[in-house]
C-alpha positions, -999 to +999 in steps of 0.1 A: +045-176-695+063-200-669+047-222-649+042-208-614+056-228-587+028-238-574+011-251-609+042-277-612+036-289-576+000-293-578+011-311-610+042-335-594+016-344-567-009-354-591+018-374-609+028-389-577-011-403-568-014-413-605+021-435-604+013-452-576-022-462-584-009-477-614+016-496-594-009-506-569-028-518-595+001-541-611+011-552-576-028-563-575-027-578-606+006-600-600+026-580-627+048-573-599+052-602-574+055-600-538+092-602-525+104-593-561+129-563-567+110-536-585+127-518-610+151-490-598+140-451-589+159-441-626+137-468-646+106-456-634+112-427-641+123-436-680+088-452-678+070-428-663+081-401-681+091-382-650+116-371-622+129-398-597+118-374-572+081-387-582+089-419-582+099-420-552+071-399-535+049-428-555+066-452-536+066-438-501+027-434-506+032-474-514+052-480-484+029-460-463+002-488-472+028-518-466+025-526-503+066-525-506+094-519-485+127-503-492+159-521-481+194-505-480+214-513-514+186-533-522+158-512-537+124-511-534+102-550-528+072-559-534+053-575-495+043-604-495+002-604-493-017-608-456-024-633-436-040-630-403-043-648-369-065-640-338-052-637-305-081-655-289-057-686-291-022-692-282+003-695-309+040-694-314+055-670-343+059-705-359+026-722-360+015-688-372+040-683-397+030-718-410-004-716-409-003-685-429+022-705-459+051-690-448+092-705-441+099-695-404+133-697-386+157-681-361+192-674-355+199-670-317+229-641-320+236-638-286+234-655-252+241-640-214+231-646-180+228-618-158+210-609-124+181-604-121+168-567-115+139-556-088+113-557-116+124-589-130+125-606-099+090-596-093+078-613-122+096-641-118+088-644-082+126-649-075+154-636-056+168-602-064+203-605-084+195-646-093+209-652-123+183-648-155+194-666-191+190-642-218+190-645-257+184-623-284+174-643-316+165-632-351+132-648-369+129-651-404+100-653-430+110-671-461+147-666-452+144-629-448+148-613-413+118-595-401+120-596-362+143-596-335+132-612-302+151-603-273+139-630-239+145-631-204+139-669-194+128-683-162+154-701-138+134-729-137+134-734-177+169-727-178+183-762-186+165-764-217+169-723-228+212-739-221+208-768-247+193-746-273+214-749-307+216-716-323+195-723-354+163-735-330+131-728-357+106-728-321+111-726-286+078-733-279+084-765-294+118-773-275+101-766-245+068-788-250+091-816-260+106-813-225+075-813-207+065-779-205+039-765-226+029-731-228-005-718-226-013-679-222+008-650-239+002-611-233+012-582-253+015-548-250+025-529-287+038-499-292+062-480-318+094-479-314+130-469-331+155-492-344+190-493-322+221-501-338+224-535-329+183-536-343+200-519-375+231-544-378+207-575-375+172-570-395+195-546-421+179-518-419+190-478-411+189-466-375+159-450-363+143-469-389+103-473-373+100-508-357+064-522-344+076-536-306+055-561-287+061-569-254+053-603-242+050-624-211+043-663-216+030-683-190+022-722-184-016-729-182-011-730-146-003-695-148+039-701-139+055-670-158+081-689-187+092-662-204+090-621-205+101-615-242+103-584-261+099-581-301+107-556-325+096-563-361+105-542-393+080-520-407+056-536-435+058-572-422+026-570-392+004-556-381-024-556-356-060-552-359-095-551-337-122-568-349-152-570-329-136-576-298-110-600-312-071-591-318-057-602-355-022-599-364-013-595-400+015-605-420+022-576-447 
């Protein structure tokens, strides 16, 4: 007698559960090292012994616990492992990368400057319509991109936002080297989808899920510098609470 349908489902999802432990556990083990290509869908599923569509269930149940990450013609990687850094202290995405072992850098892909809207001249305590330098930049973990970081500057750090070459690694730096040094950043994180200009840049599909924190950076004074918004790429942060402290987490 056949199996009944749903005999070879409860089956496939055992399957599934039973695949990716064992991955996890090889992934624990260093068998498969972070930001390494696994082996494709069909391979698995020659070693396995089963149907791709198990693998891949086994490696969305991965995903789903940022242990890999699928990347469009480029198969399924292995993350890196965590690092974490509190929020009790100010630091740029580059003392944190760093800190935490990691290559940072950024690409500025675009530059404008564009009135200010009612909001923004709140902020920024200036006249409504004076003009705002923008840039959207790209940062990179061990030259792959992971975030895009779109900023509105300040008019009165505008000379320095002008002279910024393309490839700047920190801004935080460029602007402590002329003089002004940053002291307090806020964030508010939410989920959000990827646009297509977020799809063009990290390389990922539209509507792909992206983690976005909003900042504002001020001077220890309390002079807004910056109002900055970033959208990262699933698996590579995350955010956690810990007896009353914040920690961000590299995946």
């Amino acid at each position: 007698m056949p199996s009944s349908p749903r005999a070879v489902s409860r089956t496939a999802v055992s399957r599934t559960v039973a695949i990716s432990a064992d991955l996890e556990r090889r992934i624990a083990a260093g068998e498969l090292p972070a930001d390494v290509r696994l082996p494709s869908e069909t391979a698995l599923s020659v070693e396995y012994g089963t149907t791709r569509s198990v693998i891949r269930g086994a490696l969305a149940r991965l995903a789903r616990l940022s242990l890999v990450s699928s990347r469009p013609r480029g198969g399924w990687i292995v993350q890196a492992a965590h690092q974490t850094q509190g929020f009790d202290r100010m630091q740029s995405f580059t003392e944190w990368a760093v800190e935490g072992g990691r290559v940072p850098a950024g690409v500025i892909t675009s530059r404008a400057v564009r009135p200010a809207d009612a909001r923004e001249a709140q902020q920024f305590r200036i006249r409504l319509g004076e003009a705002l330098h923008r840039i959207v930049r790209v940062r990179l973990l061990d030259g792959r991109p992971v975030m895009i970081e779109r900023s509105t500057w300040a008019p009165w750090v505008a000379a320095v936002i002008e002279a910024l070459p393309d490839d700047v690694v920190s801004t935080t730096v460029a602007l402590a080297e002329s003089g002004i040094r940053v002291a307090a950043t806020n964030h508010r994180i939410e989920a959000a989808a990827a646009s297509t200009e977020d799809a063009d840049l990290l390389g990922i599909r539209r509507s792909s899920p992206l983690l976005q924190v909003g900042r504002t950076t001020t001077t220890r004074e309390g002079r807004l510098v910056e109002i900055g918004v970033d959208r990262y790429r699933a698996g590579v942060i995350a955010f956690e609470i810990e007896a009353g402290h914040t920690v961000r987490t590299a995946l």
